[in-house]
C-alpha positions in Angstrom: 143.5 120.2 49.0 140.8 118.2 50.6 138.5 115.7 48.0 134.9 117.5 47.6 133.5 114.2 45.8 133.0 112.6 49.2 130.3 112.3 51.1 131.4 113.5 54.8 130.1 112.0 58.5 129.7 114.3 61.0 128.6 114.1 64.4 125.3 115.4 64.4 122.9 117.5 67.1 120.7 120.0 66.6 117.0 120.9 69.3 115.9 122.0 66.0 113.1 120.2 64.4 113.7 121.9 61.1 116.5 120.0 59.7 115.3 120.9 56.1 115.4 124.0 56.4 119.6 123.4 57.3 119.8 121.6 54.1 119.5 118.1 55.7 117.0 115.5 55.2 116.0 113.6 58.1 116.8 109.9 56.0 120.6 111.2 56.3 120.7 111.5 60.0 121.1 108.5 62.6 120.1 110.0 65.7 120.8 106.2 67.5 124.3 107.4 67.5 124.8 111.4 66.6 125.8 111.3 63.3 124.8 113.0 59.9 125.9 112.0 56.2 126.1 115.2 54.9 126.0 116.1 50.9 128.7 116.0 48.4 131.2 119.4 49.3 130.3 120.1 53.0 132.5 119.8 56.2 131.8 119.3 59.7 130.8 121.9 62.4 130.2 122.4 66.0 129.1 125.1 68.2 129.3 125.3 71.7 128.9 127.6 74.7 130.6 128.0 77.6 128.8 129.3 80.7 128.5 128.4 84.6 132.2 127.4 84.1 131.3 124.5 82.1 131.5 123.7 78.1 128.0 122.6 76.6 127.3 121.6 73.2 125.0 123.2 71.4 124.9 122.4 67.5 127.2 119.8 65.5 126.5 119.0 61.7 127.0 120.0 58.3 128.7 122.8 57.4 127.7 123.9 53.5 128.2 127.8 53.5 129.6 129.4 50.7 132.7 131.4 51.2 133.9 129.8 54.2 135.4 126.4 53.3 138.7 126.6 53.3 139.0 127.8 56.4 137.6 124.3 57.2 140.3 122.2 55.7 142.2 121.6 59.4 141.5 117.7 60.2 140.6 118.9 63.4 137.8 121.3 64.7 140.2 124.1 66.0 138.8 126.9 67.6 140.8 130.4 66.7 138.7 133.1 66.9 136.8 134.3 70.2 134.2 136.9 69.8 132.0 138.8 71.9 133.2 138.1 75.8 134.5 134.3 74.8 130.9 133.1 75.2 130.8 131.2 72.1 133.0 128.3 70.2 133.0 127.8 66.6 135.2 125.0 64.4 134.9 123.6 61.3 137.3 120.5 60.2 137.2 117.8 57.0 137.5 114.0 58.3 134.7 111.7 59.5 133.8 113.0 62.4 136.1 115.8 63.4 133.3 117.9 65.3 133.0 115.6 68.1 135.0 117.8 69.8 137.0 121.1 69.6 140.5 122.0 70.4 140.9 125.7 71.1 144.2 127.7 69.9 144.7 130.9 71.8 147.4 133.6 70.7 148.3 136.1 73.9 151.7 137.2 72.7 152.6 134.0 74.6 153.3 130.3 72.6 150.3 128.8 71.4 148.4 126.5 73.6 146.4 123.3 72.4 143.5 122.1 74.7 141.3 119.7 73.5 137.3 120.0 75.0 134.5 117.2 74.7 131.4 117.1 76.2 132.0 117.0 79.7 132.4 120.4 81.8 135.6 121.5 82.5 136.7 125.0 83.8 137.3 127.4 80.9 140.3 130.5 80.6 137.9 132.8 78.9 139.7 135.4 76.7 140.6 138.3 77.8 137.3 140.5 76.3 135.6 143.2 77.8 133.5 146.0 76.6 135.0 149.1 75.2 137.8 151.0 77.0 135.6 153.8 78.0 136.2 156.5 81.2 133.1 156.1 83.0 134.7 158.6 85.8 133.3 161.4 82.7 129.7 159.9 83.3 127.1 162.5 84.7 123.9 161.7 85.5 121.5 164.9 84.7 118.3 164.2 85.8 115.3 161.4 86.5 113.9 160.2 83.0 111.9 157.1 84.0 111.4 154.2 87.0 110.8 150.7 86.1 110.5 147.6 87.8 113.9 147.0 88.5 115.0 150.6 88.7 115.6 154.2 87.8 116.7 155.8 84.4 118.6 158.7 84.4 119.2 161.2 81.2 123.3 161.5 81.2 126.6 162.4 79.7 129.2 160.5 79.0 132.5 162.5 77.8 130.2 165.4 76.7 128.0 162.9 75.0 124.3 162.4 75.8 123.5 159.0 77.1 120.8 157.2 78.9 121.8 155.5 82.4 119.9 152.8 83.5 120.3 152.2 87.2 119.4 148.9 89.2 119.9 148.3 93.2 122.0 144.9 94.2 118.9 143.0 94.8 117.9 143.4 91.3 121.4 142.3 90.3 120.1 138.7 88.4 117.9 141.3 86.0 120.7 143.4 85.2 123.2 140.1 84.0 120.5 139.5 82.2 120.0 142.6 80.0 123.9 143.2 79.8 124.0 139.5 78.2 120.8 140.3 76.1 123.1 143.0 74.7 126.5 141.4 75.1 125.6 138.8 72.4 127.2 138.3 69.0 125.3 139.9 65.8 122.8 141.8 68.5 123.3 144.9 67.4 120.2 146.2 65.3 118.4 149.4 64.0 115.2 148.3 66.0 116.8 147.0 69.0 118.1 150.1 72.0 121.7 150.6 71.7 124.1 149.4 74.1 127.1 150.8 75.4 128.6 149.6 78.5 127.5 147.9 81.7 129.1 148.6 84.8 128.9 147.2 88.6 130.3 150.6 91.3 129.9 151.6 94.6 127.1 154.4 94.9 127.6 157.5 97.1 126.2 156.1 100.4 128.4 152.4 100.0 125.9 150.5 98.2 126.8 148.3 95.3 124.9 149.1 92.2 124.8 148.3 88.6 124.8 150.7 85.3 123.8 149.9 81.9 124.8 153.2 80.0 122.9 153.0 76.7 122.1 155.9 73.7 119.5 158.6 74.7 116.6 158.5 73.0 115.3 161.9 73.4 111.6 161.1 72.3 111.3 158.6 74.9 108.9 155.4 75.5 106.5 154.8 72.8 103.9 155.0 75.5 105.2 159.1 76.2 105.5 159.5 72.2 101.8 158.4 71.2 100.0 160.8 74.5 101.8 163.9 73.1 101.8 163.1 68.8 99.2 162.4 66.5 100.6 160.4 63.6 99.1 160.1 60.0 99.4 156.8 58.7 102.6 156.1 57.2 104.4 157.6 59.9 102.1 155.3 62.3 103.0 152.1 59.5 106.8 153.4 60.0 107.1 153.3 64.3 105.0 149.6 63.7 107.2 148.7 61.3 110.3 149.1 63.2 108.8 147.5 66.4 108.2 144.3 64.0 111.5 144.8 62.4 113.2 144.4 66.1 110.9 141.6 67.2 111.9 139.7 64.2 115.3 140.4 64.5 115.4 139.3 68.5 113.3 136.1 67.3 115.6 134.9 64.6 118.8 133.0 65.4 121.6 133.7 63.5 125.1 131.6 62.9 127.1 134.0 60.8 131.3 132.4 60.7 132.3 131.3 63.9 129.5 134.0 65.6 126.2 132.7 66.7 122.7 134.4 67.9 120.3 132.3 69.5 116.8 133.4 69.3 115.4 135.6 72.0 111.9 136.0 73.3 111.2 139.4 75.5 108.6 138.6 77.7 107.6 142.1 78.9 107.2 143.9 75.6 104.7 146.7 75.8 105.0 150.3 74.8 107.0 151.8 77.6 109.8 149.2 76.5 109.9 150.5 73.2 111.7 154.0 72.6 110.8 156.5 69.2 113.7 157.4 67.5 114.8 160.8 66.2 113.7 159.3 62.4 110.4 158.4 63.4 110.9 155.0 63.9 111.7 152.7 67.1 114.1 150.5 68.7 113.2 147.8 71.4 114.3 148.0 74.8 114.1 146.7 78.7 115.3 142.8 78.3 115.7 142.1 82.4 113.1 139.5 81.7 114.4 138.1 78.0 115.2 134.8 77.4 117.4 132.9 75.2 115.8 129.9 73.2 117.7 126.9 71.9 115.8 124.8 70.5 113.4 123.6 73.4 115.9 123.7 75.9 115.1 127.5 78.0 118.5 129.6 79.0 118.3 131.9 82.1 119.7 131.3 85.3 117.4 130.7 88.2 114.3 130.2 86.0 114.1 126.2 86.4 110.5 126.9 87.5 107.7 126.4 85.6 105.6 129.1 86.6 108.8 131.8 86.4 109.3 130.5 82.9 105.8 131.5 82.0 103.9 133.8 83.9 106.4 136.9 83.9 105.5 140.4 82.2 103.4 143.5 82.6 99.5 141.9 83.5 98.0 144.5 81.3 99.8 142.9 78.0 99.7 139.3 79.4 98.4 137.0 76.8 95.7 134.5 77.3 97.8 131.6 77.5 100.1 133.2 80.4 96.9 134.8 82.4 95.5 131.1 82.6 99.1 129.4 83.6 99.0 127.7 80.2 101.7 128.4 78.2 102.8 125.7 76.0 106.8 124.6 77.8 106.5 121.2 75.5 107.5 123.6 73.1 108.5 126.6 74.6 110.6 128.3 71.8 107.4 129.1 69.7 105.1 129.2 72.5 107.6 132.3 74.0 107.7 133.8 70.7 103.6 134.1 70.7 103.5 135.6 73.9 105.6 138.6 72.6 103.5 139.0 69.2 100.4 139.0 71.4 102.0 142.0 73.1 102.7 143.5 69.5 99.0 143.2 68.8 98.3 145.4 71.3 100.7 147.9 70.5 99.6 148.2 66.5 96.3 149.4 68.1 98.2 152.1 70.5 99.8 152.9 67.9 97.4 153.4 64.7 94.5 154.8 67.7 96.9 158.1 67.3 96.5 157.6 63.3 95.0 161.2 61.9 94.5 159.5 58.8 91.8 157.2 60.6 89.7 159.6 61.8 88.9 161.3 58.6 86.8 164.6 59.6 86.8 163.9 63.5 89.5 164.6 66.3 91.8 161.5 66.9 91.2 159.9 70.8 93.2 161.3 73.7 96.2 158.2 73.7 95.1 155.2 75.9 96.7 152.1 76.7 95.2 148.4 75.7 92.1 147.7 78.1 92.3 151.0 79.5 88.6 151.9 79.0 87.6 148.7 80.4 90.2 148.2 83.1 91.5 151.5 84.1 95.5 152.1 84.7 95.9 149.6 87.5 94.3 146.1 86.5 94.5 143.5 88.3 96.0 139.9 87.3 92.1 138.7 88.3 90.3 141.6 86.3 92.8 140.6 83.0 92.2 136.9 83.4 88.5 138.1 83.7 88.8 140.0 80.4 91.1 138.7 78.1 90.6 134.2 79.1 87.6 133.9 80.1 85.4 136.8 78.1 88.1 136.6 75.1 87.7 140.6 75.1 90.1 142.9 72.6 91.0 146.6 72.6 88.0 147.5 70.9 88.2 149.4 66.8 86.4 152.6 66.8 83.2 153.6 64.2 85.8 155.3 61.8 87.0 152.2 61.1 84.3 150.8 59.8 85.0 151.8 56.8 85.9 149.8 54.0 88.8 150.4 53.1 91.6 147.9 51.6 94.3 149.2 54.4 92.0 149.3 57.5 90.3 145.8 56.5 94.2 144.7 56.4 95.1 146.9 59.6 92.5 144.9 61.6 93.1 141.6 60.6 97.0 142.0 61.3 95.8 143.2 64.7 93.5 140.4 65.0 96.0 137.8 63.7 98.7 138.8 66.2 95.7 138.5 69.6 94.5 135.5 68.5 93.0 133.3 71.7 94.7 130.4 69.9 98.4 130.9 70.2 99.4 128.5 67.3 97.3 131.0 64.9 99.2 133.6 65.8 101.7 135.3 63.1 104.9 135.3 63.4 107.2 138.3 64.0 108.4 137.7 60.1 105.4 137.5 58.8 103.7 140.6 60.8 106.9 142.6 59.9 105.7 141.7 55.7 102.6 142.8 56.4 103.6 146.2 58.2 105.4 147.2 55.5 102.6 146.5 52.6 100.5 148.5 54.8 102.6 151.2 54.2 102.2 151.3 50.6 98.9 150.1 49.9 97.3 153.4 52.1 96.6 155.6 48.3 96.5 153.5 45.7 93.4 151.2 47.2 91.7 153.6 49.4 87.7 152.7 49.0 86.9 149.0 47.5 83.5 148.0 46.8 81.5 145.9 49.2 80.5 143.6 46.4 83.3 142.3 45.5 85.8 140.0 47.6 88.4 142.2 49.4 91.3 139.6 50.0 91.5 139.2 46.2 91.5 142.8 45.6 94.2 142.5 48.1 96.1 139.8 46.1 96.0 142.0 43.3 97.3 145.4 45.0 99.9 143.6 46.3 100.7 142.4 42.7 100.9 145.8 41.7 102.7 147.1 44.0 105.4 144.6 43.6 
């Protein structure tokens, strides 16, 4: 067995500015030369990616997860699993740094093979991964459902099942690696985020090349199509915003679970079309040709070296401040990304709860519009937004009925509010929106009027206490 009274070295890297939040104080690292002292009981890690046929490092440090260790007791970081299309190496070892480097061990029903891997690029065999062994000579496509920006949606079946087939020409080709990757990555797969099946590149009936992604049918459709034919009362409004939250957060966090490893994920085009309504009544996310993967501060999407394709991408009408003006924050462009899309979530809560029944009480609910709509029409400009939403600082506007003071609607607003703030850093975060979603949902009966006299957030405080 391998001493756990020492104190281990590791080679150390992380973008992450957070290091105590990984259980490591910044006195114990030397970033002169890479390393980490790590606590009493922890091994070595490292995490790399392969891509563009080269290896590149990603994360190296102390490994402290519970569960795990012993399969960390190799001297050497050895590489022996390969999940989700080979994209990503995991190895944890226990000597002084071990995790400079990583050997991999791959098992083909051939002998083993040993290669070792540093930091310099090198081509790589990737394992032999591919999506699910699925006849797609079965797939049907029924009839139009939607066109986007980078193509058509059909309504399909896939042996006798229903499935949705996404469609894009092979000069939209870059938009569709990038969703199948979105979707291709380990620990993706989510309540709230559109389920994936396969992704396909075929010849279509004319000679053309074009690309599929076949994904579940979601016979509801867009959020956008959902809210102009349903009224909603208000938890099943709190339940479709809750979801929508519950996906953000989900693409936002980065996850290392074992040897599989999420990055975090910005959309960039979220708006109501890219969200579908469930059968349940709630929603998963959709549409990520434009995502991007974050780590750290370092952006990850091919042919977006650009400043200005980094940044100003997305549907105008949802565009925050911040990209409308060419301002968005690249210095640090992991949280910067991640405000963009919970401006975009601001302005869906309002879709959303301006179909709420509950919040008209006595009066017919508002024919569904999208943000700005009253003010802009269905076609704005980039010019009448930047107009609107920079330089006049406008908002979607909150109807008369809300004026009333309520504990929930007070709370509704200032979410809203919170999410669209003109200063990106005040923004909330897709955790801390998806916490407050889901008090909204219970705090609707039990605090419906409050008096004006006495201070609401306290009265908040304390239904919140209650509740809990």
């Amino acid at each position: 067995a391998i001493p756990q009274s020492v104190e281990r070295l590791c080679a150390f890297r992380d973008s992450y500015p957070r290091t105590e939040e990984h259980g490591i104080s910044e006195n114990r690292i030397n970033r002169d030369n890479g390393s980490v002292l790590c606590v009493t009981g922890s091994q070595c890690y490292g995490l790399w990616e392969t891509r563009d046929g080269g290896v590149h490092m990603m994360k190296q440090g102390c490994w402290a997860h519970v569960g795990v260790k012993e399969e960390c007791y190799s001297p050497e970081c050895v590489v022996t699993n390969h999940r989700q299309n080979g994209t990503f190496r995991f190895c944890c070892c226990s000597t002084d740094m071990c995790n400079l480097n990583f050997t991999e061990n791959f098992r083909n029903d051939v002998p083993i093979v040993y290669r070792k891997h540093g930091l310099h690029n090198m081509n790589m065999m990737e394992a032999a991964h591919s999506e699910p062994s699925l006849d797609l000579d079965s797939l049907k496509l029924l009839e139009v459902i939607g066109r986007g920006r980078y193509g058509s949606v059909y309504k399909g079946s896939l042996d006798e099942r229903p499935v949705a087939v996404k469609i894009f020409s092979a000069s939209n080709r870059q938009n569709y690696m990038n969703e199948r990757d979105i979707y291709r990555l380990p620990l993706m797969e989510h309540e709230n985020i559109a389920r994936f099946i396969v992704g396909e590149e075929r010849m279509s009936a004319d000679g053309r090349t074009e690309y599929l992604l076949v994904m579940e049918h979601y016979p509801s459709g867009s959020l956008c199509k959902y809210l102009s034919l349903h009224t909603n009362d208000w938890v099943s409004s709190c339940r479709l915003a809750h979801a929508v939250t519950k996906g953000l957060a989900h693409l936002h966090t980065e996850l290392l679970r074992n040897d599989q490893y999420k990055p975090a994920i910005t959309h960039r085009d979220l708006n109501s079309r890219n969200v579908l309504v469930k059968n349940d009544g709630t929603c998963a996310i959709s549409d990520f040709g434009l995502s991007m993967k974050l780590t750290g501060n370092r952006l990850v999407r091919p042919g977006e070296e650009d400043t200005a394709a980094i940044s100003e991408v997305g549907t105008i009408r949802y565009m925050a401040p911040e990209v409308l003006e060419g301002a968005v924050n690249l210095r640090d462009c992991e949280s910067a990304l991640k405000q963009v899309d919970m401006y975009s979530l601001g302005l869906i809560y309002w879709e959303t709860f301006m179909r709420c029944t509950d919040l008209f009480p006595g009066e017919s609910v508002p024919d569904y519009q999208m943000a700005f709509q009253a003010e802009v029409g269905n076609h704005p400009s980039f010019e009448d937004m930047q107009g609107l939403v920079s330089r006049e600082k406008q908002r979607p506007k909150f109807p008369e009925a809300w004026k009333e003071n309520s504990l929930a609607v007070r709370s509704l607003k200032e979410t809203m509010e919170d999410c669209w703030d003109q200063d990106a850093e005040a923004r909330l975060t897709a955790q801390c929106a998806e916490e407050r979603m889901a008090d909204l949902m219970i705090i609707w009966d039990r605090n419906k009027p409050v008096s004006p006299t006495v201070n609401p957030m306290s009265q908040f405080t304390t239904a919140m206490q209650n509740e809990r």
